[in-house]
N, C-alpha and C positions, 0 to 999 in steps of 0.2 A: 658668732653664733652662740645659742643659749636660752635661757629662759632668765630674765632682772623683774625683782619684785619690787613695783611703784607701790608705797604704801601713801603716798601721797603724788597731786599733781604737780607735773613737772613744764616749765616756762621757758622756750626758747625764745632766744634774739634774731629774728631774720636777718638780722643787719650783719651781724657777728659771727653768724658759723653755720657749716653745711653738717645734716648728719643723715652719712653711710653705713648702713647695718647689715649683714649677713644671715640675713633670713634672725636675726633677734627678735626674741618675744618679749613684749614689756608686759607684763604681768599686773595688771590693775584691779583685781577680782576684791581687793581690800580698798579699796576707792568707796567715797561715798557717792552724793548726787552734783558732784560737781565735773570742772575738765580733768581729761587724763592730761591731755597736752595741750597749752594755748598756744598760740602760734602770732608772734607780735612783733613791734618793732618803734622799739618806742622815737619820737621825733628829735632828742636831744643825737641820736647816730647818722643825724642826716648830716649830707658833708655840700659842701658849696662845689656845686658842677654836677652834681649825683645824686641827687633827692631820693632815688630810689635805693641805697646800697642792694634790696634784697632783690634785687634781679640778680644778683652771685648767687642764692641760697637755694639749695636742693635737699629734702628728702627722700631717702629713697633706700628699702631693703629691711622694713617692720613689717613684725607682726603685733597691734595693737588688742589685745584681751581684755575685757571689763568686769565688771560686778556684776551685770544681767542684763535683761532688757528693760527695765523698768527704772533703772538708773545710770546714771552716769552720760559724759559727751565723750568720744574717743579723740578727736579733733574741735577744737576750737580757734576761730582766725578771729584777730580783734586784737583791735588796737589797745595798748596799755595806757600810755601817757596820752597827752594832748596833741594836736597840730594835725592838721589836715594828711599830711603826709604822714603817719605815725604808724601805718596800719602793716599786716601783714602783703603786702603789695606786691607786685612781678615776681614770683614764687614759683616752684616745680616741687610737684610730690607725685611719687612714683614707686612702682615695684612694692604697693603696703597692702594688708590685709587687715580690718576693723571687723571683731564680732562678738557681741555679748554685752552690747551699752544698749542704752535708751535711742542714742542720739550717734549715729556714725560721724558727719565732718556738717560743722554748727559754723554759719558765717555770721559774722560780726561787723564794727563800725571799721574803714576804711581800707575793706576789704575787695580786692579789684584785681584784674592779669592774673587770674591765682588757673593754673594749669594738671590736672589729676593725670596721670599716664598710670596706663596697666595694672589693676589696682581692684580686689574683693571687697564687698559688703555684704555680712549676711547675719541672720538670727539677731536683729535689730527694730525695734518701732519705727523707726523712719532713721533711713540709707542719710541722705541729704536736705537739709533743712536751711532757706534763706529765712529766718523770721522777723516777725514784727520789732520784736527787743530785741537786745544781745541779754546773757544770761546775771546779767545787774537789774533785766527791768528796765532799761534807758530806751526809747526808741533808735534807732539803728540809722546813722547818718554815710554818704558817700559809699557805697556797697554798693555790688554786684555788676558793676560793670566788667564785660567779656572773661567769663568762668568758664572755663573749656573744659573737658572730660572727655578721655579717649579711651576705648579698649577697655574698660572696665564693667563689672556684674553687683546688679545689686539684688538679691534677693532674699525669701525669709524675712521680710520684714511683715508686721502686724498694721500698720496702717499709712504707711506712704514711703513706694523707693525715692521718690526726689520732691518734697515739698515747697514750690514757693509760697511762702505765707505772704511776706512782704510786698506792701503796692511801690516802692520806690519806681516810678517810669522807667526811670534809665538802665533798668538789669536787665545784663541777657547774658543766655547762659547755650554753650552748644555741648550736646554729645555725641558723641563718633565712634561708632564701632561699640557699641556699650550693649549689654543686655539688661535686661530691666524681668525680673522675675518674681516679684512681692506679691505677697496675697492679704492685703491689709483695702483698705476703700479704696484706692488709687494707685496706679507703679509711678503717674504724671498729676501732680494737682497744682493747677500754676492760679495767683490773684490776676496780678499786673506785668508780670514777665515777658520780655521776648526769648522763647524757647525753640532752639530747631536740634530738628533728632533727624542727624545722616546716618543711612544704613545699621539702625538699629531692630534689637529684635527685643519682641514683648513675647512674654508667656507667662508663668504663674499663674496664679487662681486672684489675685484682685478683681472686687467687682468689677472696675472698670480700667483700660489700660490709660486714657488719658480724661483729665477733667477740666478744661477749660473754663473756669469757675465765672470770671465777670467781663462784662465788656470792654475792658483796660485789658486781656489778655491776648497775646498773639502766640501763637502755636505753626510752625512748620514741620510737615515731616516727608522726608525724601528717602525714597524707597525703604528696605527694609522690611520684616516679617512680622507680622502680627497674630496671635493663636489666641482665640479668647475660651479662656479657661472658667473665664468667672460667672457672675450672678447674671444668668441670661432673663430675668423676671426685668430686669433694669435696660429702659430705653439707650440706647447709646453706647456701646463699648467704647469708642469714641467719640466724648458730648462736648459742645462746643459753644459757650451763652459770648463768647467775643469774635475773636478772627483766628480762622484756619486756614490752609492751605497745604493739601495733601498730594504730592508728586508721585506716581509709580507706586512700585511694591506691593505687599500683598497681603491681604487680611483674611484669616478663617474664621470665621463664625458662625457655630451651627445653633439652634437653638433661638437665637436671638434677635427679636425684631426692630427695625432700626439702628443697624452697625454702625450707623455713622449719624449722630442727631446733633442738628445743629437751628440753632434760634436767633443766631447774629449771620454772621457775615463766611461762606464756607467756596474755596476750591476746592475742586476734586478732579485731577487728572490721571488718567492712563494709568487707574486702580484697579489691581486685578482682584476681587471679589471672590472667594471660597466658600459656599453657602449651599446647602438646601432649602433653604428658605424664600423658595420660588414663588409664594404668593404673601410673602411681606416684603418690608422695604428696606435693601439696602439703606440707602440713605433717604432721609427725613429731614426738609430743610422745611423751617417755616418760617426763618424773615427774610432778609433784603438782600437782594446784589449775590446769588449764587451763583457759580456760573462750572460746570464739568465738560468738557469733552469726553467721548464714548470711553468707558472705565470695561472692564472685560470680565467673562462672572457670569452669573445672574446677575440684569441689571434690573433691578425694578428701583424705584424713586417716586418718590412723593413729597409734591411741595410747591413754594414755586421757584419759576428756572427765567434767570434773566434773560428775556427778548433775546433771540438769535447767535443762543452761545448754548444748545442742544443740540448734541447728535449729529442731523442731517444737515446744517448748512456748512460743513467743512469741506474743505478742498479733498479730495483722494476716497470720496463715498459717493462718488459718481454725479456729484451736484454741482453742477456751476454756478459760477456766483461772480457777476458785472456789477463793478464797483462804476455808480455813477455820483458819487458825491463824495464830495471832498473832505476829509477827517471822518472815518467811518472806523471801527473797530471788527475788524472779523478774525475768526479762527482758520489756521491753514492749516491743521490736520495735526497727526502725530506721527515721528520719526519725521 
């Protein structure tokens, strides 16, 4: 326990050593605009049978402190040396608090299996950042394959709790149990990512809680609470230009027409809906292949709804439905 003054950043070896802290504060506030801590592993500690040593390595029991919000990365993962295998890899960091950088936890080139457990972000520009480079400027190779985050709060941030910039296809990243509270353009801004949020909860003042930026993006969210705080002048608290698919839970939003705006591809199931906004539209779907069962609320909708997957032709709303053809697609209700 303690307060240690980093006057410069400091370079762990994933491969090499686990470090356990007791609530220590690393004191970065003398940092310029670079990492407080890289996080790496270079390819020369790979061992024949083990290619991964840092599946042994753990973080866990910091408090990481910066120079502001306008400078600095608290976290940086990225590989040092060469080799495919070289990168900060099967990882655990856990039990840390990051507040007062630019940049909370910055992924880099062969960077994958990396694991966040119980874990604060706040008074930051953006929480978590995949981006386009790593911080050389080099475009960002082998990255983001299954990024997990559990039980952790990102909030106070000025313009995005979890950024993915990056189109790599293959990232996907989940959070579980996470609160998301930034009041910056987005708490969600994803390119190309596959993103699912179990039982998480949004709040803060961001314009919008998630933003589905392009047709390469897939977004899932499975129950959990939504409270929109933000810019209700803006179509969409949850806007959607790829693929969505929204399970359960439950969104408030007063003020704001069209909670849910989507122009690609959108489920929406057994949504329970918080709204006075009885003669706007929950949801606003204007392209292809949407398809909801009865969401609970106020339901109004505008858009259009794929042939035979509205409302009334489900099984348990009193409608019978004889299937006389062979490969037919229908809904059988909910519960």
């Amino acid at each position: 326990a303690g307060t240690y003054k980093c006057d410069s950043g400091l370079t762990i070896q994933c491969s090499w050593v686990s470090c356990l802290g007791q609530r220590a504060k690393l004191d970065f506030s003398a940092l310029g605009d670079v990492a407080a801590i890289t996080f790496t592993a270079g390819s020369g500690n790979l061992v024949a049978g083990n290619p991964w040593n840092q599946a042994t390595f753990v973080f866990e029991g910091f408090i990481l402190y910066g120079p502001s919000t306008t400078t600095g990365t608290a976290m940086y993962l990225n590989e040092r040396t060469g080799g495919s295998l070289g990168g900060p890899a099967h990882t655990i960091f856990r039990d840390f608090q990051i507040t007062n950088f630019k940049t909370g936890i910055y992924f880099g080139n062969h960077t994958y299996i990396n694991f966040f457990d119980h874990f604060d972000i706040w008074n930051v520009t953006t929480g978590i950042w995949f981006p386009v480079n790593d911080l050389a400027g080099n475009a960002i190779i082998d990255s983001g394959e299954n990024i997990s985050f559990y039980n952790g709060t990102i909030f106070g941030t000025s313009l995005y709790d979890f950024y993915c910039e990056n189109t790599l296809a293959y990232s996907d990243f989940t959070f579980t149990a996470c609160s998301f509270d930034g009041g910056g353009d987005a708490q969600i801004y994803n390119n190309s990512g596959v993103i699912t949020l179990l039982g998480c909860h949004f709040e803060g003042s961001a314009k919008r809680a998630i933003y589905n930026a392009t047709t390469n993006g897939f977004i899932t969210l499975i129950n959990g609470y939504m409270i929109d705080n933000g810019d209700d002048s803006l179509t969409g608290y949850i806007y959607n230009a790829g693929y969505m698919s929204i399970y359960g839970g439950r969104v408030a939003s007063y003020g704001r027409a069209g909670i849910v705006y989507s122009n690609e591809r959108l489920i929406c199931y057994g949504v329970h809906f918080q709204s006075d906004q009885t003669a706007s539209n929950q949801i606003i779907a204007t392209g292809n292949y949407n398809y909801w069962l009865p969401n609970y609320g106020t339901q109004v909708v505008s858009g259009s709804v794929t042939a035979g997957t509205f409302a009334a032709p489900v099984v348990g709303l009193g409608t019978n439905i004889t299937l006389s053809t062979v490969n037919v697609w229908v809904n059988l209700g909910v519960g």
